[in-house]
HTML snippet that shows the backbone in 3Dmol.js (N, CA, C, O; Angstrom):
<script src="https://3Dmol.org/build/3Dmol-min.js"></script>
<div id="view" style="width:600px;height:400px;position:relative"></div>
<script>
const pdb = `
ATOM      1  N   UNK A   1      10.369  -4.063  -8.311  1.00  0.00           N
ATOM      2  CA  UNK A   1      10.921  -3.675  -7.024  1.00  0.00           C
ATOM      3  C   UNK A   1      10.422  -4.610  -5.934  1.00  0.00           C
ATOM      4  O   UNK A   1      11.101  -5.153  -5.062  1.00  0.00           O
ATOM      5  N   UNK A   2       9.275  -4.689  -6.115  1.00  0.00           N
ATOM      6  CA  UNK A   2       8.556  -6.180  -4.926  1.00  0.00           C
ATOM      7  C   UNK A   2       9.050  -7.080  -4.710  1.00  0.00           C
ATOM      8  O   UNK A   2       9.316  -7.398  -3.551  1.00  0.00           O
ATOM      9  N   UNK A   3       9.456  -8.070  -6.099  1.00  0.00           N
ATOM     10  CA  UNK A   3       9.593  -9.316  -6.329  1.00  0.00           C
ATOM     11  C   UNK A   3      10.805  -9.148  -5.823  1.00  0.00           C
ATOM     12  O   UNK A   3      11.051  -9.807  -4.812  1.00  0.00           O
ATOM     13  N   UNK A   4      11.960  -8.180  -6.402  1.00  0.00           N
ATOM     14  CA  UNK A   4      13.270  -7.747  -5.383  1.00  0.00           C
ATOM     15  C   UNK A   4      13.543  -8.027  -4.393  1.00  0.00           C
ATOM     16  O   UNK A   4      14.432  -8.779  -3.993  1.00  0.00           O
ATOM     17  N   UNK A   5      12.652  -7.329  -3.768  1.00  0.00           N
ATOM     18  CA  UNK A   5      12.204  -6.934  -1.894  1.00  0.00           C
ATOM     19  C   UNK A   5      12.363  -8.236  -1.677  1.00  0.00           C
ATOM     20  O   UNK A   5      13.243  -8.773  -1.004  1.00  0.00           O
ATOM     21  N   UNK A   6      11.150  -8.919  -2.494  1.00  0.00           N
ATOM     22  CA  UNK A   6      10.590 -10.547  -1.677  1.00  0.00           C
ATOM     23  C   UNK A   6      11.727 -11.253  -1.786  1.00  0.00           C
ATOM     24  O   UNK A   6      12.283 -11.558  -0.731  1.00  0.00           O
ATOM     25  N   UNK A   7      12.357 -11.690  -3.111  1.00  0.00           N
ATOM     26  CA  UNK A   7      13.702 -12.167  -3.318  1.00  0.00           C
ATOM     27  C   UNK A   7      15.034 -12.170  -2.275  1.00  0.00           C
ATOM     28  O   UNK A   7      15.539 -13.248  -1.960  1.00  0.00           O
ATOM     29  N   UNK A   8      15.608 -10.801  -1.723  1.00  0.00           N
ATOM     30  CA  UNK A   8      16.027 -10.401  -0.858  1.00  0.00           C
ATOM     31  C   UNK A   8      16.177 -10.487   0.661  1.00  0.00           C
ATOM     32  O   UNK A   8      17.137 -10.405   1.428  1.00  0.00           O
ATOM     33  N   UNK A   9      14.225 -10.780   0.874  1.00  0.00           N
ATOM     34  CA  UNK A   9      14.410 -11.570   2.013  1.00  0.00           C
ATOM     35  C   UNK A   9      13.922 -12.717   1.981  1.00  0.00           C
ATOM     36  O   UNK A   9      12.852 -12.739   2.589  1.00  0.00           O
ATOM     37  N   UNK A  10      14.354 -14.190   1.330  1.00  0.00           N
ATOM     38  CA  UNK A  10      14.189 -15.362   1.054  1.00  0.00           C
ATOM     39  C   UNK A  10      15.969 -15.417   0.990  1.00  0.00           C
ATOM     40  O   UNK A  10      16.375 -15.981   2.006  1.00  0.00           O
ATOM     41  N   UNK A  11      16.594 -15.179   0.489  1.00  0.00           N
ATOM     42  CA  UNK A  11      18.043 -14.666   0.559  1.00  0.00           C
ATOM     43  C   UNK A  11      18.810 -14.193   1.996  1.00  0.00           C
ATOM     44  O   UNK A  11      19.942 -14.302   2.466  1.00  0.00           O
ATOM     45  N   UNK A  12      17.782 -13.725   2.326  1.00  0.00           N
ATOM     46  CA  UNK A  12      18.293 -13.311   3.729  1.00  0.00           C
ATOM     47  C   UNK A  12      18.267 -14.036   4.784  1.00  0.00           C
ATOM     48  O   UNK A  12      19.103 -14.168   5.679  1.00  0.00           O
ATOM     49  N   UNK A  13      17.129 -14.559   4.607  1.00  0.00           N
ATOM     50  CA  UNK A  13      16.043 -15.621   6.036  1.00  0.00           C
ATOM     51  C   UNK A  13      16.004 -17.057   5.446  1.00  0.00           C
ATOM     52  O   UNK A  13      15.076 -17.806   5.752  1.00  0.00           O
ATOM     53  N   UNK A  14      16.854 -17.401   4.723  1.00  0.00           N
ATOM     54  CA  UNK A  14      16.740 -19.126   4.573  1.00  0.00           C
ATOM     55  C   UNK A  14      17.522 -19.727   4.007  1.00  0.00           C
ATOM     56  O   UNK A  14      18.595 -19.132   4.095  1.00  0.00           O
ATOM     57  N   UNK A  15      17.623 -20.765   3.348  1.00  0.00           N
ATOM     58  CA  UNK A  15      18.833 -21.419   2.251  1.00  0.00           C
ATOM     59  C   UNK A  15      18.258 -21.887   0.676  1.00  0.00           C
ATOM     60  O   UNK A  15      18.894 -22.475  -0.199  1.00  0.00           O
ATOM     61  N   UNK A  16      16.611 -21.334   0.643  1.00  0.00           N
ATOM     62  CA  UNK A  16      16.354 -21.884  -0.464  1.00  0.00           C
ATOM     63  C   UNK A  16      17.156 -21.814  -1.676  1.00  0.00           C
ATOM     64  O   UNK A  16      17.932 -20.859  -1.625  1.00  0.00           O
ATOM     65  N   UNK A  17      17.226 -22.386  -2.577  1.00  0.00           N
ATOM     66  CA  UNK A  17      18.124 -22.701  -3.987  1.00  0.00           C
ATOM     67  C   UNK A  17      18.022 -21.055  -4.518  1.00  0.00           C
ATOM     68  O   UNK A  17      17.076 -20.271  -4.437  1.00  0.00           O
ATOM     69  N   UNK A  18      18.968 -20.933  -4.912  1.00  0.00           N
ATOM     70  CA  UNK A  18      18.852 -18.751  -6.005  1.00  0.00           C
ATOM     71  C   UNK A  18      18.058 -19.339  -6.786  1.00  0.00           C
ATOM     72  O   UNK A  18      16.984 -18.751  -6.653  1.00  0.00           O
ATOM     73  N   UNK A  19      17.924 -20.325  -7.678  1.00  0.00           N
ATOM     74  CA  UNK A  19      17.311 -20.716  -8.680  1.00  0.00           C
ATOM     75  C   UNK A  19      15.498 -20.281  -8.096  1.00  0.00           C
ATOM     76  O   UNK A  19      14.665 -19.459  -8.479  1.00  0.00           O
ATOM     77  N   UNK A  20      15.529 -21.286  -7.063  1.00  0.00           N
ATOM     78  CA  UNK A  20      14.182 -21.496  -6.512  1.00  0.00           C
ATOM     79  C   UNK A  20      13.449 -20.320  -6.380  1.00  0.00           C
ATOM     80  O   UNK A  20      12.269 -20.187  -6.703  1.00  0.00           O
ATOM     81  N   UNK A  21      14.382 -19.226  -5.760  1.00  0.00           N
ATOM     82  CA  UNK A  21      13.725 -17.596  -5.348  1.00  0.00           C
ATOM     83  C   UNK A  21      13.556 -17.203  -6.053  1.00  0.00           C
ATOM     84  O   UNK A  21      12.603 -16.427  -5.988  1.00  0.00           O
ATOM     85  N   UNK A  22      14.422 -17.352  -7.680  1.00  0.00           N
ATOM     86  CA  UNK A  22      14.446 -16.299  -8.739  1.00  0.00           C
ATOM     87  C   UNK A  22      12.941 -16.877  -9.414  1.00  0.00           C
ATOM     88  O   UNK A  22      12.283 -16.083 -10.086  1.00  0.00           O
ATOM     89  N   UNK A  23      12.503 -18.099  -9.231  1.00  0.00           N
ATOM     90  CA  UNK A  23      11.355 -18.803  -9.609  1.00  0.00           C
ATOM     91  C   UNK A  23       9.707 -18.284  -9.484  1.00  0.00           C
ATOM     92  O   UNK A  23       8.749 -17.993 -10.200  1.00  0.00           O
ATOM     93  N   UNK A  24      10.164 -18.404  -7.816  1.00  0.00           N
ATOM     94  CA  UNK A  24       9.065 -17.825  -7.138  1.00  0.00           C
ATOM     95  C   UNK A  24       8.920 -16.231  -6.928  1.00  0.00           C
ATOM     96  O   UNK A  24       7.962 -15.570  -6.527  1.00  0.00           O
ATOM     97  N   UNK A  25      10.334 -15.817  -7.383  1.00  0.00           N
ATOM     98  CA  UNK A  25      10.000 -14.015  -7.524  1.00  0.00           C
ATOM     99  C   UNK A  25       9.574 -13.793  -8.946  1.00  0.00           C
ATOM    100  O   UNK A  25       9.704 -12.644  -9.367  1.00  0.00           O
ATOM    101  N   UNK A  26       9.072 -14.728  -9.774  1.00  0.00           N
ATOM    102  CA  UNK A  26       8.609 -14.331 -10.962  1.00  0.00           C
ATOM    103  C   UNK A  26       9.376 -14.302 -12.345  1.00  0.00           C
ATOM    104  O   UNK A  26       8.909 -14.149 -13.473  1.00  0.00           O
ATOM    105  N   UNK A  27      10.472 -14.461 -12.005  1.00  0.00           N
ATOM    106  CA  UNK A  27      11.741 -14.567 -13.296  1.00  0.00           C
ATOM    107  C   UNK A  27      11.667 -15.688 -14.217  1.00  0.00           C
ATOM    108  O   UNK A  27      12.024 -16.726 -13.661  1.00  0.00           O
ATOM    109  N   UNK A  28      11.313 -15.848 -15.483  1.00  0.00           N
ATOM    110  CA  UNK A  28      11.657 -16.319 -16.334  1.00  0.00           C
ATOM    111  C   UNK A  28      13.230 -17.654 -16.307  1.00  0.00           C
ATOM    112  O   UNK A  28      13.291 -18.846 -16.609  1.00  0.00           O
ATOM    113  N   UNK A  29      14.351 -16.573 -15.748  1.00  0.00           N
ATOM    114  CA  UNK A  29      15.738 -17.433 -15.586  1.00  0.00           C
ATOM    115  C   UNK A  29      15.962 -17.125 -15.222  1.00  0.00           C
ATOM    116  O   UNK A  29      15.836 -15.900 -15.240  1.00  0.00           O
ATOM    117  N   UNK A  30      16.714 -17.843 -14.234  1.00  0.00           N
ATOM    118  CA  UNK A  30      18.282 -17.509 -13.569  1.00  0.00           C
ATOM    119  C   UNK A  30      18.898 -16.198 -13.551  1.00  0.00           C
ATOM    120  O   UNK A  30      18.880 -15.184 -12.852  1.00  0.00           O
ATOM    121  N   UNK A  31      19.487 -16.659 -14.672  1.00  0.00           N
ATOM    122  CA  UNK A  31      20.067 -15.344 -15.466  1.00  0.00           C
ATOM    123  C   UNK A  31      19.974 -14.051 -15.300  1.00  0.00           C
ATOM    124  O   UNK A  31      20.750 -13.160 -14.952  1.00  0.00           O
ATOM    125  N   UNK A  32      18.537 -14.135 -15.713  1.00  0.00           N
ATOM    126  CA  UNK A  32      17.514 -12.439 -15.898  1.00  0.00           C
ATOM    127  C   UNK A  32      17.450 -11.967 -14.303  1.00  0.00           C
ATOM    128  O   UNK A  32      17.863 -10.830 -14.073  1.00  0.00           O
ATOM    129  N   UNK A  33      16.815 -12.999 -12.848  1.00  0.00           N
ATOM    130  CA  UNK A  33      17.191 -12.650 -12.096  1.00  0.00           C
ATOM    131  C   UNK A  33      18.305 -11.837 -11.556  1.00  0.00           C
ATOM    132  O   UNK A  33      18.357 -10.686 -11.124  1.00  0.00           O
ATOM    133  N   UNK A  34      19.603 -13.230 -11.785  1.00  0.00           N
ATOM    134  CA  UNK A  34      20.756 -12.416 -11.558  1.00  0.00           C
ATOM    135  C   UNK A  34      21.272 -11.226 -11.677  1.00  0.00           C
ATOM    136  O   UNK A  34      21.875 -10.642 -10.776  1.00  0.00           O
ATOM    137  N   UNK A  35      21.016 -10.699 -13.062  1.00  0.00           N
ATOM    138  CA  UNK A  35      21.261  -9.590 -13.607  1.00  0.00           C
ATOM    139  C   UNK A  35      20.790  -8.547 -13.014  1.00  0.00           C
ATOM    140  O   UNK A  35      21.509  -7.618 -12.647  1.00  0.00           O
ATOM    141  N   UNK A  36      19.235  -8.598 -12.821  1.00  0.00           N
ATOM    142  CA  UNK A  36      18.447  -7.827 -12.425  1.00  0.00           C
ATOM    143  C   UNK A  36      18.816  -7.360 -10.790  1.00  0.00           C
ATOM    144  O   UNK A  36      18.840  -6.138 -10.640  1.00  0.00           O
ATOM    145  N   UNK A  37      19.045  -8.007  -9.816  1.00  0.00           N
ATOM    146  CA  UNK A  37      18.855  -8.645  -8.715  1.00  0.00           C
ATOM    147  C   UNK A  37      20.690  -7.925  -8.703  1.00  0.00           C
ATOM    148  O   UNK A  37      20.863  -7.165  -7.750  1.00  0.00           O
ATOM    149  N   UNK A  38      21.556  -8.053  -9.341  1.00  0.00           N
ATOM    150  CA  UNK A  38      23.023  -7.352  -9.212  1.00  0.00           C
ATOM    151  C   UNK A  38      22.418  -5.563  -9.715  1.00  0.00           C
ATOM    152  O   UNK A  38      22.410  -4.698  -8.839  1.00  0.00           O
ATOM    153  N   UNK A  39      22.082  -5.308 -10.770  1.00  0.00           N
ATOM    154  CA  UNK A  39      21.894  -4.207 -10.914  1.00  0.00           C
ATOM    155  C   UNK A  39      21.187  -3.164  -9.678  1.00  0.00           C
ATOM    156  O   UNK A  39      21.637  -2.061  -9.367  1.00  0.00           O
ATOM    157  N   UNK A  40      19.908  -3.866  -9.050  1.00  0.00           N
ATOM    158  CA  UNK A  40      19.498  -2.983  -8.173  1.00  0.00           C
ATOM    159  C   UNK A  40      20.548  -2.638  -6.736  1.00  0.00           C
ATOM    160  O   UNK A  40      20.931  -1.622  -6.155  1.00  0.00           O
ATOM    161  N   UNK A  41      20.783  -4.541  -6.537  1.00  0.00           N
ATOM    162  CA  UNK A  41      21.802  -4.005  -5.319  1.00  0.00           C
ATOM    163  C   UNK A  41      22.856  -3.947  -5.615  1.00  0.00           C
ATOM    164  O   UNK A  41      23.414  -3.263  -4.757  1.00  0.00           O
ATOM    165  N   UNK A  42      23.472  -4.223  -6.267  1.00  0.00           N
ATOM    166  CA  UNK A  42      24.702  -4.562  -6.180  1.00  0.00           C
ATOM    167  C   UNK A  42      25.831  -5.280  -6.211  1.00  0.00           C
ATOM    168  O   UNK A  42      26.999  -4.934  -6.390  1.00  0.00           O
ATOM    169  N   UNK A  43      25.364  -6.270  -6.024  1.00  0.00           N
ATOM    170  CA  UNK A  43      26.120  -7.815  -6.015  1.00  0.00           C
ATOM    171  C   UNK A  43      24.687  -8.363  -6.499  1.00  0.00           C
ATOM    172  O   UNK A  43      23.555  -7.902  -6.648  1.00  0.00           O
ATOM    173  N   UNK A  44      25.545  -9.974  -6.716  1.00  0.00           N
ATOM    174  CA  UNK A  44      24.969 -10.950  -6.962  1.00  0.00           C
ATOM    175  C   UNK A  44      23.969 -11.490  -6.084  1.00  0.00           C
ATOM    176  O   UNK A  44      23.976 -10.869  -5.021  1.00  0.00           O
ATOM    177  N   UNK A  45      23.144 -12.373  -6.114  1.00  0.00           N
ATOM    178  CA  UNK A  45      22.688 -13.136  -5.173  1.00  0.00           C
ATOM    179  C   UNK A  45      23.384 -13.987  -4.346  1.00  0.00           C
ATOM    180  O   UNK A  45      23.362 -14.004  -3.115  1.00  0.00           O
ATOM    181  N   UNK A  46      24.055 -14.751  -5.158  1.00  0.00           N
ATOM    182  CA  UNK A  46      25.182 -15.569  -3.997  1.00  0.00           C
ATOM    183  C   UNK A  46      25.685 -14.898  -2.534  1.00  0.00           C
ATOM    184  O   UNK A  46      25.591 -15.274  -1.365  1.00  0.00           O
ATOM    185  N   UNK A  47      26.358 -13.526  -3.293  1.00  0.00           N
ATOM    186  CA  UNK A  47      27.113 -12.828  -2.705  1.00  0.00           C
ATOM    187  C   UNK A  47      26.443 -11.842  -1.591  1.00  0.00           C
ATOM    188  O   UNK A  47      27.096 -11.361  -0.665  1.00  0.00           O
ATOM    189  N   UNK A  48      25.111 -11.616  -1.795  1.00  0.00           N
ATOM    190  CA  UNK A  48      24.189 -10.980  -0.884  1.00  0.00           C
ATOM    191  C   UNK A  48      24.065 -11.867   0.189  1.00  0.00           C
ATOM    192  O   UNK A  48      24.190 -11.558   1.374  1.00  0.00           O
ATOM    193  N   UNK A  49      23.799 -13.055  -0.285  1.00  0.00           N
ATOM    194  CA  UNK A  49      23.518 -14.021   0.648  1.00  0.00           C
ATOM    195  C   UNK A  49      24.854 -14.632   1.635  1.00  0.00           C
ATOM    196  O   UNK A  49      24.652 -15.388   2.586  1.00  0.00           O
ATOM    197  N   UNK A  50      25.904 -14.272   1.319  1.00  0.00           N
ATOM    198  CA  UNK A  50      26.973 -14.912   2.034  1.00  0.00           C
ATOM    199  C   UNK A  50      27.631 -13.786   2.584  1.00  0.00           C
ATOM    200  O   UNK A  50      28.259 -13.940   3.631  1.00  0.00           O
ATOM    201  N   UNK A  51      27.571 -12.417   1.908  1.00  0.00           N
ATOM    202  CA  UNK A  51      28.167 -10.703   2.873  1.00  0.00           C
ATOM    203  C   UNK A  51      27.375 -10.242   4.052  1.00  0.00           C
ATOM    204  O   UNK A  51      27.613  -9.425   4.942  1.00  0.00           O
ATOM    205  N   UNK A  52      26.192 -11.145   3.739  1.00  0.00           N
ATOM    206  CA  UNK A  52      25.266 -10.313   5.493  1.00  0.00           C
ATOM    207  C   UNK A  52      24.689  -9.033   5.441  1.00  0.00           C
ATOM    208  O   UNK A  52      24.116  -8.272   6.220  1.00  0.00           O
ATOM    209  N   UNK A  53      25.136  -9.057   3.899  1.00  0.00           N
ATOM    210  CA  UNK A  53      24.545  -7.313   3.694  1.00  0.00           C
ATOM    211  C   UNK A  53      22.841  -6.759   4.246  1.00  0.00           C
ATOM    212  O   UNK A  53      22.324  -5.663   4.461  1.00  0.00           O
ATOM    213  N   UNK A  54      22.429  -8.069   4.305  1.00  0.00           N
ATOM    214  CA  UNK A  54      21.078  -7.728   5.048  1.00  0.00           C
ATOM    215  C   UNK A  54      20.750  -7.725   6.789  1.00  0.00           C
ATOM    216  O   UNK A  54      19.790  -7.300   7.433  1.00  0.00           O
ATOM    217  N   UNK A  55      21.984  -8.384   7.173  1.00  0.00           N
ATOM    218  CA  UNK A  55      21.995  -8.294   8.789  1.00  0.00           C
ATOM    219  C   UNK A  55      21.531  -6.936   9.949  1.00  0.00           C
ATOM    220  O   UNK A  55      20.990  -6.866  11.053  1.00  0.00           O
ATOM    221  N   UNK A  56      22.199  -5.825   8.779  1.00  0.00           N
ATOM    222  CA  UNK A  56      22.085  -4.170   9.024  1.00  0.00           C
ATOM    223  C   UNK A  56      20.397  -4.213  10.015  1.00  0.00           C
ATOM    224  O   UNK A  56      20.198  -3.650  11.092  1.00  0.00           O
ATOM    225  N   UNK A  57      19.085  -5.322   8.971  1.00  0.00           N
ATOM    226  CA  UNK A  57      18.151  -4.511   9.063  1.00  0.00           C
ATOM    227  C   UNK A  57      17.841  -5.544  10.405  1.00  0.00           C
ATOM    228  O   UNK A  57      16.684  -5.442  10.814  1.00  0.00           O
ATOM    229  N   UNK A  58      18.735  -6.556  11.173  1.00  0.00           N
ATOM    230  CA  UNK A  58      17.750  -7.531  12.101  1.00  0.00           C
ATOM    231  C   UNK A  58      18.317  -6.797  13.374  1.00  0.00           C
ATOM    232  O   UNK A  58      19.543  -6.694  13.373  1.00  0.00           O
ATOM    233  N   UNK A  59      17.630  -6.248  14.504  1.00  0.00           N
ATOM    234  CA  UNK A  59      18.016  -6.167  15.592  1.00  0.00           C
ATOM    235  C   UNK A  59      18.979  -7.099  16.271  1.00  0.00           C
ATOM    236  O   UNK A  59      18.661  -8.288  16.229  1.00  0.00           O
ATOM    237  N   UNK A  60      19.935  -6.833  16.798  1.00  0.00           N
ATOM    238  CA  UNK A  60      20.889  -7.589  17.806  1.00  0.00           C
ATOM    239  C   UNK A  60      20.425  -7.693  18.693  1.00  0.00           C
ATOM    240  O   UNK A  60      19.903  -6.665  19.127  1.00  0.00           O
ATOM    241  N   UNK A  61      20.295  -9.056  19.598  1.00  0.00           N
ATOM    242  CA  UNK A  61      19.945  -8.880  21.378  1.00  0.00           C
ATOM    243  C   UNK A  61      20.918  -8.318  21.884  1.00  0.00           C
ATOM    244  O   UNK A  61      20.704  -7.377  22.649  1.00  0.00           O
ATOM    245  N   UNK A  62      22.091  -8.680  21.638  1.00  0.00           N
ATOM    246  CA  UNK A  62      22.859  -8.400  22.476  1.00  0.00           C
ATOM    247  C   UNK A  62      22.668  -6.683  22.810  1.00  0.00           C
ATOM    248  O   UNK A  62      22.343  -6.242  23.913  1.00  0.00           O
ATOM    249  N   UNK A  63      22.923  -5.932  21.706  1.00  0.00           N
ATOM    250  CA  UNK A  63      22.589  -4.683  21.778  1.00  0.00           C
ATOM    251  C   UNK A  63      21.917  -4.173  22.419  1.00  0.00           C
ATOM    252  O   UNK A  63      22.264  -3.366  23.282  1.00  0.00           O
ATOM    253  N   UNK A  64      20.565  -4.571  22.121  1.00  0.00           N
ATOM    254  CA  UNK A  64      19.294  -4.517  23.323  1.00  0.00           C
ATOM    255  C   UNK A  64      19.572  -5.339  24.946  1.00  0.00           C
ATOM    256  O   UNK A  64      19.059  -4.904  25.977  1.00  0.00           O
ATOM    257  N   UNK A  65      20.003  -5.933  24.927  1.00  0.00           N
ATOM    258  CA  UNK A  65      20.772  -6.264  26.425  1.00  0.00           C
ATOM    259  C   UNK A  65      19.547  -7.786  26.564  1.00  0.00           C
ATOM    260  O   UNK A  65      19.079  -8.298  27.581  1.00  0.00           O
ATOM    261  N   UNK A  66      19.369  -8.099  25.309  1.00  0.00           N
ATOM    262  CA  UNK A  66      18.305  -9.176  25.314  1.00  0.00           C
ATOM    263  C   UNK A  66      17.002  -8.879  25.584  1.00  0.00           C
ATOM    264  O   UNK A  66      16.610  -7.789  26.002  1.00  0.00           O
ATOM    265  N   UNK A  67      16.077 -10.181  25.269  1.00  0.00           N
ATOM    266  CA  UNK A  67      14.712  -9.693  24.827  1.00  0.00           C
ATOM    267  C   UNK A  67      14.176 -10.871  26.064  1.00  0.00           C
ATOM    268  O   UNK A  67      13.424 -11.816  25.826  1.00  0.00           O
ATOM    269  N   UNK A  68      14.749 -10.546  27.354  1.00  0.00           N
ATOM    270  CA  UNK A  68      13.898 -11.411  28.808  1.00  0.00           C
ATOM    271  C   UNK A  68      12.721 -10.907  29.009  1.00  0.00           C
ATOM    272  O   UNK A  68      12.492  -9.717  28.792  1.00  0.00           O
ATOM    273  N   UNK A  69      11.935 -11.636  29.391  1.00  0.00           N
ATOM    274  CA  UNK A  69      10.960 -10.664  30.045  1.00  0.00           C
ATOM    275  C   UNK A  69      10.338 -11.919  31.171  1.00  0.00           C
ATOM    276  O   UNK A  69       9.880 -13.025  30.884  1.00  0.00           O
ATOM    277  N   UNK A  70      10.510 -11.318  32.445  1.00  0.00           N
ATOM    278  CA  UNK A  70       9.410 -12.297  33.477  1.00  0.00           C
ATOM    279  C   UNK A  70       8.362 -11.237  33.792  1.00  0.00           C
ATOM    280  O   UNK A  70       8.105 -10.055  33.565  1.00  0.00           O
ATOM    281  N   UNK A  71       7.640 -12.892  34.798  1.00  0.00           N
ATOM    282  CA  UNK A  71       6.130 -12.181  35.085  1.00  0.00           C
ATOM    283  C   UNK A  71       6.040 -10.946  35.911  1.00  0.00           C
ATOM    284  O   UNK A  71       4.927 -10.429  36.003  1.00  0.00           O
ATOM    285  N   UNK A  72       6.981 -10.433  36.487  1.00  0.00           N
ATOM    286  CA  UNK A  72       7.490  -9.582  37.187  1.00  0.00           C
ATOM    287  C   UNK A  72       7.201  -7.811  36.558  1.00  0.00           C
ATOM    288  O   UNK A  72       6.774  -6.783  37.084  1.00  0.00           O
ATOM    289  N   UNK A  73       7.856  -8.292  34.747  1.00  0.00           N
ATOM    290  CA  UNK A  73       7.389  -7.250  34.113  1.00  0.00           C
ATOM    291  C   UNK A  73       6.151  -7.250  33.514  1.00  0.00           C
ATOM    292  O   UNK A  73       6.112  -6.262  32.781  1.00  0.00           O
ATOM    293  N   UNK A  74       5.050  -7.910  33.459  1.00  0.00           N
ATOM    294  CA  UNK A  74       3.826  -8.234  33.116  1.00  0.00           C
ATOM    295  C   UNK A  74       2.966  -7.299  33.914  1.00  0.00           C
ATOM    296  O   UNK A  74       2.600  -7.560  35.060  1.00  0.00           O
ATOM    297  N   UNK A  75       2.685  -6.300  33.327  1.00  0.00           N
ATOM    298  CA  UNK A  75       1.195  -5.742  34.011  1.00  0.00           C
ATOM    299  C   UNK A  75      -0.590  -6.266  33.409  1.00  0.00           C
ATOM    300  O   UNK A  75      -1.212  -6.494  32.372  1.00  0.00           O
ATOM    301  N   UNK A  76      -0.721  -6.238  34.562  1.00  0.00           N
ATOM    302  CA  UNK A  76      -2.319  -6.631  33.767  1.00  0.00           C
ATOM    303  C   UNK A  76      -3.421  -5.379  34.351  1.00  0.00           C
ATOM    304  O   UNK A  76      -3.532  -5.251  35.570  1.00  0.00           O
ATOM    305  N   UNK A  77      -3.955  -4.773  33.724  1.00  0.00           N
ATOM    306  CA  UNK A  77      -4.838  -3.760  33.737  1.00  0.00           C
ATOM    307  C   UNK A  77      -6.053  -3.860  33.418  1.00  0.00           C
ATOM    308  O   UNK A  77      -6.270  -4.699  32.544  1.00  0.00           O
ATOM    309  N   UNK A  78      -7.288  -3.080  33.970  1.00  0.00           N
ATOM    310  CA  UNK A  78      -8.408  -3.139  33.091  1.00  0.00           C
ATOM    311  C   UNK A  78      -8.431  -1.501  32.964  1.00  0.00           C
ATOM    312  O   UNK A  78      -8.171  -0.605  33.767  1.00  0.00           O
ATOM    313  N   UNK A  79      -8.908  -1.514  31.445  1.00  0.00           N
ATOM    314  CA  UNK A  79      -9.030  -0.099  30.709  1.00  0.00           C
ATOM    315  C   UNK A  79     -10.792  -0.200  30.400  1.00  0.00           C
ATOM    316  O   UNK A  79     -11.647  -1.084  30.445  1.00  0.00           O
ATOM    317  N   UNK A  80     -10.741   1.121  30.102  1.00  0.00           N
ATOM    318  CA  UNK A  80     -12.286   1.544  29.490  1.00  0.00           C
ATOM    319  C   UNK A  80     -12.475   1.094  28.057  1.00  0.00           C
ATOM    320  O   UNK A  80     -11.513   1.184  27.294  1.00  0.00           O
ATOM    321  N   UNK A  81     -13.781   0.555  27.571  1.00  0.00           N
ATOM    322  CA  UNK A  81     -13.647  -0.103  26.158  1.00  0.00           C
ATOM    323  C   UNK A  81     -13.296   1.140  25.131  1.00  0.00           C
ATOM    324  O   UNK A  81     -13.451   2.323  25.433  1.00  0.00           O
ATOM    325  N   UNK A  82     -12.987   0.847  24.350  1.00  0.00           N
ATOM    326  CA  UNK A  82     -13.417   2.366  22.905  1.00  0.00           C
ATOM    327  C   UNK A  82     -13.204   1.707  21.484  1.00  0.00           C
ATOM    328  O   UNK A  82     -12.837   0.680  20.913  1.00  0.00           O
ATOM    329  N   UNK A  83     -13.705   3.047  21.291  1.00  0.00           N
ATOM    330  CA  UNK A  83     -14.074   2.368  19.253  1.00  0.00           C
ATOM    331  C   UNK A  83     -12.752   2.474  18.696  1.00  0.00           C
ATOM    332  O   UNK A  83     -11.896   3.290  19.036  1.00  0.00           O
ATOM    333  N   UNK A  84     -12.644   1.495  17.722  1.00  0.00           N
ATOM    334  CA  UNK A  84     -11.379   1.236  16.832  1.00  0.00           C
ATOM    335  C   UNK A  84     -11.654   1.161  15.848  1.00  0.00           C
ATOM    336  O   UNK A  84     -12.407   0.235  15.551  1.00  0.00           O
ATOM    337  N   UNK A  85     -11.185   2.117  14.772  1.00  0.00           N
ATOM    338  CA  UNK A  85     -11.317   2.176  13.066  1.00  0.00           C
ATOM    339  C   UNK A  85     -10.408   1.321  12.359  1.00  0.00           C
ATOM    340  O   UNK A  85      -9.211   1.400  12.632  1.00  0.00           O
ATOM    341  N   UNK A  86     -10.820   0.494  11.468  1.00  0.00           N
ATOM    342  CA  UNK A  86      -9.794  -0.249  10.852  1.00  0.00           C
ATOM    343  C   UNK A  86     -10.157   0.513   8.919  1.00  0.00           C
ATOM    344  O   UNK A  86     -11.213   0.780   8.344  1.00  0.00           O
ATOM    345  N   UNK A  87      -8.712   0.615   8.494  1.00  0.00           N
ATOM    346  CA  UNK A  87      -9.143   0.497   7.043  1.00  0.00           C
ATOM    347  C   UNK A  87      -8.717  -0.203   6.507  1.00  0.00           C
ATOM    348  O   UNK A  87      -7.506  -0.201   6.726  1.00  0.00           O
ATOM    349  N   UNK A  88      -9.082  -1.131   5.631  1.00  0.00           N
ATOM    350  CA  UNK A  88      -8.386  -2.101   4.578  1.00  0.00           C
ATOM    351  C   UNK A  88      -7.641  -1.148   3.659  1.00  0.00           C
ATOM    352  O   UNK A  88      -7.889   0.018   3.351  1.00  0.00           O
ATOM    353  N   UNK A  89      -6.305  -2.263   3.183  1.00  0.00           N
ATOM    354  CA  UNK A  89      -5.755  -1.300   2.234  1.00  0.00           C
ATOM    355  C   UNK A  89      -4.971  -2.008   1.216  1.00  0.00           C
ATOM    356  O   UNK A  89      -4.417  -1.378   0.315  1.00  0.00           O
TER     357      UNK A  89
END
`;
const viewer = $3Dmol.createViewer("view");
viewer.addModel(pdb, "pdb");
viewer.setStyle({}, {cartoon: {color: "spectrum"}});
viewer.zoomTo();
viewer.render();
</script>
């Protein structure tokens, strides 16, 4: 399901070779990718990559009315310090 995921968005966000992704997602071949990679989603890789089927997940500016920001909207504050827990995971 990872290598999927990762596959998916290398597919989504670039032009590397299907070959190349199916490489670096761990696949043996082409092939086995393909197969694999149609069964979960649906289509092919090619075809993922050229339907936009992943566009769904990128925000539009336009939508958002764009992502401006001047110094105008910039606040600068001073706050009180405090403790922050981090957990590795």
């Amino acid at each position: 399901r990872l290598r999927l995921h990762r596959a998916a968005g290398y597919l989504a966000n670039g032009s590397m070779p299907i070959a190349e992704i199916a490489e670096r997602s761990g696949y043996s071949s082409l092939q086995s990718f393909t197969r694999t990679f149609s069964a979960v989603f649906g289509m092919p890789p090619a075809l993922y990559r050229k339907a936009g089927t992943h566009s769904r997940f990128r925000p539009s500016l336009a939508d958002s009315g764009g992502c401006e920001m001047t110094m105008r909207d910039v606040v600068i504050r001073d706050i009180e310090g405090f403790d922050v827990l981090s957990v590795d995971h």
